[in-house]
N, C-alpha and C positions, 0 to 999 in steps of 0.2 A: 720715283726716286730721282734725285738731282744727278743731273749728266755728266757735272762736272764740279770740282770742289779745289779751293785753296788749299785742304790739305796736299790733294795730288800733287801742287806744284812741289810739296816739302817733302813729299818721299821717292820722285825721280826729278831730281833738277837738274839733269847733265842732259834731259829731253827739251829740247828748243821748237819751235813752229814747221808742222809739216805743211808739205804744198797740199795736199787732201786729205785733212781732218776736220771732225766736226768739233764744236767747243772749245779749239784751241785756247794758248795760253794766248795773253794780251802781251802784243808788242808795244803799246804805248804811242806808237809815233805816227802812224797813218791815221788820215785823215777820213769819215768815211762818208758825209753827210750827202745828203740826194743829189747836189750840184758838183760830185767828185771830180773833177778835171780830169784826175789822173787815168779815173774808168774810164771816158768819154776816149782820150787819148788812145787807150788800148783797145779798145773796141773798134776805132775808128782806121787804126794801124793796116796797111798792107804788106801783104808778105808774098815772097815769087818763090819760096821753096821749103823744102822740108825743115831743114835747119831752124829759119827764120821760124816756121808753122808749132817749132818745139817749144823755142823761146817764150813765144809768145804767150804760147798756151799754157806754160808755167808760168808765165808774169800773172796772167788772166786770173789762175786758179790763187795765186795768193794773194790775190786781191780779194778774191770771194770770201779766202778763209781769211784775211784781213776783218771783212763785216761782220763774220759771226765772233769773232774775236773782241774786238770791241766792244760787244755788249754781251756777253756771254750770257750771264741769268736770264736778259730777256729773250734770246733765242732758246734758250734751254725752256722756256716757258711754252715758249711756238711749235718745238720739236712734241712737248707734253701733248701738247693740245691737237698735232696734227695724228697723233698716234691714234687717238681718241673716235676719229671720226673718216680719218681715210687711211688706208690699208698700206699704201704703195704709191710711190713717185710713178705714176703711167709713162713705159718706156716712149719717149717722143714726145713729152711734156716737160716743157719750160720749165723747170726749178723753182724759179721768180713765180710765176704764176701760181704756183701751188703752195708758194710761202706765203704771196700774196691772197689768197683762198683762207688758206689756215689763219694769218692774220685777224681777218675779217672774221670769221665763226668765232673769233677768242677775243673778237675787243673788246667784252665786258672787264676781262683780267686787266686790261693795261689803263693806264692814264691817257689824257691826250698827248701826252708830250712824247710816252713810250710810243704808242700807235705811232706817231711821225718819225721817229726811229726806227722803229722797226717798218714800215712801209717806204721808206727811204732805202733803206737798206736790199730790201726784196727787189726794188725798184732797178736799182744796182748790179745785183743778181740774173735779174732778168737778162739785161742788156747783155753781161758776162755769158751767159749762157747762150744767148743767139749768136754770141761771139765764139764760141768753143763750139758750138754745133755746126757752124760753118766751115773753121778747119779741119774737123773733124770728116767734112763731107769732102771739102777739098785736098786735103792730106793727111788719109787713112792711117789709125794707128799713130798720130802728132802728139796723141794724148799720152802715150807708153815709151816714147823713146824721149830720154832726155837731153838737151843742146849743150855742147859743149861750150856753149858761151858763158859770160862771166855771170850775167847774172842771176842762171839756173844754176850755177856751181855753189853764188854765195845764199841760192835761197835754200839748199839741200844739203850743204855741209853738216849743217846740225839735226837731220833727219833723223841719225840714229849714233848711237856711240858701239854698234857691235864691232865694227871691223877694227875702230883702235881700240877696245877692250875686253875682245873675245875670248880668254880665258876664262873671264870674270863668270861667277856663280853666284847670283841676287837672293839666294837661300828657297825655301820650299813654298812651295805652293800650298796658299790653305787647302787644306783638307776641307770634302763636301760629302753631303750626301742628297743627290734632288733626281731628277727626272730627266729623261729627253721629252720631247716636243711630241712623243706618242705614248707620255704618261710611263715607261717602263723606268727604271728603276736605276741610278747610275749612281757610284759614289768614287771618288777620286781614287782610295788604291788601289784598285779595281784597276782602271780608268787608266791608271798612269802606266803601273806594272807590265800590263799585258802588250801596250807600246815602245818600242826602241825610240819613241821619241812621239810629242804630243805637241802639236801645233795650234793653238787655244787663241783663236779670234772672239774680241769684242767689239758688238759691232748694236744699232738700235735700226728701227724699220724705218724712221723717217731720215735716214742720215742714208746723205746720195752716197758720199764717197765708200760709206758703209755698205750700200748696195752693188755699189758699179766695180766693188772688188770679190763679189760671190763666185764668179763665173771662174777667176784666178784660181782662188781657193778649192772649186772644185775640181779642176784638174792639177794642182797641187796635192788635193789628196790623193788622186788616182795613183799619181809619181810616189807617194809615200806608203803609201801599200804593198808597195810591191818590195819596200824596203822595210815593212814589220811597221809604220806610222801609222798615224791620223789625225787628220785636220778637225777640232770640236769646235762649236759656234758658239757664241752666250750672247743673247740677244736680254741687253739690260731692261729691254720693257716688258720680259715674261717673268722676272725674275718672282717668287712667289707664287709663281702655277696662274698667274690671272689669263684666265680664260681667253678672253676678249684679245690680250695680246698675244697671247699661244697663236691664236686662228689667224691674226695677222703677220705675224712670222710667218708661219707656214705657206700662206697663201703667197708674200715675196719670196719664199726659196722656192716653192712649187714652180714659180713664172721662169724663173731661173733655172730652172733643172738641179736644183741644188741636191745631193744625196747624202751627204757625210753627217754626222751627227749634230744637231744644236742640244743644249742641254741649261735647266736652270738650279738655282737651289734659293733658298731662304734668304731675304737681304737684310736678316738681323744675322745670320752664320757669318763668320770668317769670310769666305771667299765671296760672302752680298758685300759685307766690306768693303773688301777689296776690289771689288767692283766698282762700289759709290765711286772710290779715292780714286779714281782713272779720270783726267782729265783732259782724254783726248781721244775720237771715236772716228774711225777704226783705231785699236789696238792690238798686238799681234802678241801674244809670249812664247816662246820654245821652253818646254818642259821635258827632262829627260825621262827615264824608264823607273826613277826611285823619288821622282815626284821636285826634280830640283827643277828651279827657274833656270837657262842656257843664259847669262847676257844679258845687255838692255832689252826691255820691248823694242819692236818697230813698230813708231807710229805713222799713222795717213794708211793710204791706201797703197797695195805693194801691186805696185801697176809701171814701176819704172825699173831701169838694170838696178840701178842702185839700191834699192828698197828690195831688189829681188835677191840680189846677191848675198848682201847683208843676213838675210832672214836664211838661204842658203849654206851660210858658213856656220849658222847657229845650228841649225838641222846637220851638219855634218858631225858640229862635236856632239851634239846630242850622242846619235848613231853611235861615235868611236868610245864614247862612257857604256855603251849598253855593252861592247865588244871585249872590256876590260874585267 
């Protein structure tokens, strides 16, 4: 199924570019071709402290999601095909490298001209990445705290519309009825009912940001158990029970210690729909106890205060509707 569609841009457009999603929408104005200056620049940048290590490291990341932006169909293409043949981003493996891998298995599908596009782009990534793994090594945790500087503010302003429209209720959740990932049997009133509140990640295997927010989620759920919740996964490449991707999900939550539920269903059903129409991976929904949507989604990865908070004030009204 396609990762990403122009409808989604017409049924949430108060969602702007997160700093870690995959298939983002296109911003139009960045420039992204293998000679980028501006990467080069950042990459090349030093930094003497935390702050600095913040900044940076959110400039870096929307750069990245800058590239896949820009071409979206053709990485959605590369995402397809890395699904296909390798399981899991290996923890300590380049990004670049393994785009540039998948690339190369799939050049039958591209033209020459995509192929230079897209290996420009990985190329890109690459760099990015030995750039992020570096402050990463030199100032632990740069990747989660956000800088108060101007231009982390203006690139996460539009992350999420929860906190200015937090009363809001985006209406119900399609109704499903599919499986978890051990074949047992789930269907959503079930599913919602028996939660004070359901915290409903989508997220796909080859999608980093989508991986490097499992670890969150799962001690998110732990937090939400103990308050009547649960965190559920949809992993849009199992969607229709395909086997082959069942066993690769499993095998990334496994690596991860992940325990909380993933679950799929039918992507001609309602909620496979509404799945196609998401055009941004990771996406996060707060669902309360009678199966309503809490709020905007949060999109990207909820790896910063902000993205943590936001998704926390949804999970509270959740909870205070279950109470009522």
């Amino acid at each position: 199924m396609r990762l990403s569609k122009i409808a989604g841009l017409l049924m949430v457009p108060v969602l702007a570019l997160s700093l870690v999603a995959c298939s983002a929408p296109k911003d139009g104005g960045n420039k992204v071709a293998g000679g980028d200056t501006q990467v080069a620049e950042l990459t090349a940048k030093k930094v003497s402290n935390a702050e600095e290590a913040s900044a940076l490291y959110a400039k870096l990341m929307k750069k990245e999601n800058d590239i896949f932006s820009k071409d979206n169909a053709l990485w959605d293409k590369v995402f397809n095909a890395a699904n296909k043949d390798s399981a899991m981003i290996g923890d300590g493996t380049n990004y670049g490298d393994f785009l540039l891998s998948t690339i190369d298995g799939a050049k039958d599908s591209f033209t020459a001209d995509e192929l230079k596009t897209l290996k420009a782009g990985a190329q890109q990534i690459k760099k990015i990445e030995d750039k992020l793994a570096r402050l990463e090594k030199d100032f632990p945790g740069c990747g989660n705290q956000p800088s108060t500087g101007d231009s982390v503010d203006a690139a996460t302003a539009g992350m999420t519309s929860a906190e200015g429209d937090s009363g809001k209720e985006a209406g119900q959740f399609p109704s499903f009825k599919g499986k978890d990932l051990d074949s047992n049997d789930v269907n959503s009133d079930e599913l919602f009912s028996k939660n004070k509140v359901t915290v409903m990640n989508f997220w796909f295997t080859t999608c980093k940001p989508c991986v490097g927010e499992l670890g969150d989620l799962e001690k998110l759920n732990k937090e939400l158990a103990e308050k009547g919740g649960q965190v559920v996964g949809v992993n849009s490449f199992t969607l229709d029970g395909n086997k082959d991707e069942i066993a690769n999900a499993k095998d990334v939550l496994s690596k991860k210690g992940i325990t909380y539920k993933n679950i799929w269903f039918k992507s001609n059903s309602d909620a496979g729909k509404f799945t196609s129409n998401l055009f941004s991976f990771p996406t996060t929904y707060v669902i309360d106890q009678k199966g309503n949507i809490v709020g905007d989604p949060i999109v990207g990865g909820i790896t910063s205060a902000e993205q943590r908070d936001a998704l926390n004030k949804l999970i509270d009204q959740a909870l205070a509707k279950s109470e009522q």
